[in-house]
C-alpha positions in Angstrom: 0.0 0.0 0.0 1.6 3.2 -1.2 1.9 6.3 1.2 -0.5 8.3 -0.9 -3.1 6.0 -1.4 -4.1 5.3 2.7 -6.0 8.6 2.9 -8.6 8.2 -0.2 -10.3 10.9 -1.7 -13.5 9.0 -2.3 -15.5 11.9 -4.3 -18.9 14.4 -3.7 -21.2 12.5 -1.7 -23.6 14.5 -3.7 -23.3 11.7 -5.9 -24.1 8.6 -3.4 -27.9 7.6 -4.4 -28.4 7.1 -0.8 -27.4 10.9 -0.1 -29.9 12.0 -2.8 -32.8 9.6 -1.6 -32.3 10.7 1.7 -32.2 14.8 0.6 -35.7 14.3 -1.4 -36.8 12.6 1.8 -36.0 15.8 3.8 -37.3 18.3 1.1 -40.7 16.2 1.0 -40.5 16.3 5.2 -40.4 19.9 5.4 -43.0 20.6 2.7 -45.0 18.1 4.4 -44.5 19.9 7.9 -45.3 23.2 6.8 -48.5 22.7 4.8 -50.1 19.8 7.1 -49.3 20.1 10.9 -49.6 22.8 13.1 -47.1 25.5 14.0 -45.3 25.0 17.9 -46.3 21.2 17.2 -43.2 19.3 18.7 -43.9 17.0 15.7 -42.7 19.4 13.5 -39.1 20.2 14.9 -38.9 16.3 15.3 -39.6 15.1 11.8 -37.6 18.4 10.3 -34.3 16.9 12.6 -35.2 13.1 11.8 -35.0 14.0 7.9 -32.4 16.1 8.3 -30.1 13.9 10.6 -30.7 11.0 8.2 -29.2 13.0 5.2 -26.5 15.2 7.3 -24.9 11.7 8.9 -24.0 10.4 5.0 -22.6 13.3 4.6 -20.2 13.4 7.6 -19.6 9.4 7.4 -18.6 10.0 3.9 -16.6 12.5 5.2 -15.3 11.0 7.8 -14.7 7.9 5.9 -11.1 9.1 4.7 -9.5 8.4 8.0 -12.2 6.2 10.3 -14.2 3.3 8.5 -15.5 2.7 12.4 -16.6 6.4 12.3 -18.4 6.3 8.7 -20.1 3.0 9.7 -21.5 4.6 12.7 -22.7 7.9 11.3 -24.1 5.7 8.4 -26.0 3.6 11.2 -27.0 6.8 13.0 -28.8 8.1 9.5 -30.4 5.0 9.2 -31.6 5.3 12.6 -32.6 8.8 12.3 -35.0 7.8 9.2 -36.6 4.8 11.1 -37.1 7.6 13.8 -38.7 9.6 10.5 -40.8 6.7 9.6 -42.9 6.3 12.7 -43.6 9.7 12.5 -45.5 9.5 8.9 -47.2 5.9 10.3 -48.2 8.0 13.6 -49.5 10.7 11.3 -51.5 8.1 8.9 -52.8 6.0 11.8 -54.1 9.2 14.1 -55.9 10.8 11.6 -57.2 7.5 9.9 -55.8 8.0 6.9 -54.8 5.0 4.6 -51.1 3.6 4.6 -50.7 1.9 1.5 -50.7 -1.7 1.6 -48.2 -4.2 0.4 -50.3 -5.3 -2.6 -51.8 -1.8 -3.4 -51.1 -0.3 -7.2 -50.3 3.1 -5.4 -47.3 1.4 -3.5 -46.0 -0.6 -6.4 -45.9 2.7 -8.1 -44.6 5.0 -5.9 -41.4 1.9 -5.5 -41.1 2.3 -9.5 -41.1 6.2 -9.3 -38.7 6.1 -6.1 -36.4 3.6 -8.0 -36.4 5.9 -11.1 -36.1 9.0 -9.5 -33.4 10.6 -6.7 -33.5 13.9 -7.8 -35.1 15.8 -5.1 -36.3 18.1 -7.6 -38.8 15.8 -9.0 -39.9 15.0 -5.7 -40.7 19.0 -4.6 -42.4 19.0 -8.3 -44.8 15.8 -7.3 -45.8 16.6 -4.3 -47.1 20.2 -4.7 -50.7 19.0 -5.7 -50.6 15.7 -3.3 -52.7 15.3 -0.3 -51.1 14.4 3.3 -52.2 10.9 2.8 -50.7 10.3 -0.6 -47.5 13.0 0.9 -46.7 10.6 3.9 -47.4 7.2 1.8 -44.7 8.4 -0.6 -42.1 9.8 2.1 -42.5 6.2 3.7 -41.4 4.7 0.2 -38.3 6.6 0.0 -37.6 5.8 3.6 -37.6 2.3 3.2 -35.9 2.5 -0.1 -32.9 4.6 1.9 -32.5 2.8 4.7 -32.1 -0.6 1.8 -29.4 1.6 0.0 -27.8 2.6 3.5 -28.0 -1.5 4.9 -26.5 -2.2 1.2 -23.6 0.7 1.7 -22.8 -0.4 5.4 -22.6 -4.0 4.2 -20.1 -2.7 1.6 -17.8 -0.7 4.0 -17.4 -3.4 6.0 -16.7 -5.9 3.7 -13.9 -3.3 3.0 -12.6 -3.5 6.3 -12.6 -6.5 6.3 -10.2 -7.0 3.3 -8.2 -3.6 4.1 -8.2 -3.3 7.7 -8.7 0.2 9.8 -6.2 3.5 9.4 -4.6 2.6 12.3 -3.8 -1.0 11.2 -3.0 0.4 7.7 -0.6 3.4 9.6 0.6 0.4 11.3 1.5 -1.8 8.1 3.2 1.3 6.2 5.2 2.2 9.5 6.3 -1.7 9.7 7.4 -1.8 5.7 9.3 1.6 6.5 11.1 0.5 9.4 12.2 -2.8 7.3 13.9 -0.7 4.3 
């Protein structure tokens, strides 16, 4: 392992499709906030730092993922938590007002899943839901969570498999330091 190569530039996580599903989910969570719940509801600040902890913690694990794969893995657990957190929020919503969570075999659901796989941008997302009602707003925010946290599990799985087959920094510090002192 060269010198240069132990701190990798990985790229814009602007990039990562789990960053971009998880930025639609935020912009559709703070539409969804200010046009259906009530202003000084605790709800609101909740599922506005839910959404926004799920995308911010890619970010920084990305970041962070240069130096620590024990720190990316944990900030990339902490987003998925923080959108499971997001989740029950949307169910809570549907199930107090009665409202109708899609079910498993419904043609809504199987298209919204097509329309989340085809679609990251968050642009088309703030486009959709302009007309939408709360019901059809929450249904469709609860499809892109579940579609995130997928693409998260699938990314974690990934990083560690890398670990696995690369070791930590410190371990890799400790190789280069070892081959050094050999010379």
């Amino acid at each position: 392992m060269a010198q240069d190569t132990i701190i990798r530039h990985k790229g814009d996580y602007k990039t990562l499709l789990c960053y971009q599903k998880a930025e639609a989910v935020y912009d559709i969570t703070y539409f969804f906030v200010e046009h259906f719940l009530e202003r000084g509801d605790r709800t609101c600040d909740q599922m506005i730092q839910a959404a926004r902890s799920g995308k911010q913690n890619i970010v920084e694990g990305y970041a962070a993922s240069a130096t620590s794969i024990e720190t990316e893995l944990r900030l990339m657990n902490v987003a998925k938590s923080s959108l499971h957190e997001l989740l029950m929020d949307y169910e809570d919503y549907l199930r107090t007002r009665n409202l109708i969570r899609w079910s498993s075999d419904s043609e809504q659901l199987r298209r919204a899943q097509q329309l989340g796989r085809e679609h990251n941008d968050s642009a088309f997302w703030r486009e959709l839901i302009q007309t939408r009602s709360a019901e059809t707003i929450a249904n469709l925010a609860i499809v892109l969570i579940y579609q995130t946290d997928s693409m998260l599990y699938n990314f974690i799985q990934r990083v560690m498999e890398r670990f696995v087959q690369e070791g930590g920094f410190r371990e890799q510090l400790t190789r280069l330091r070892l081959q050094h002192r050999n010379k």
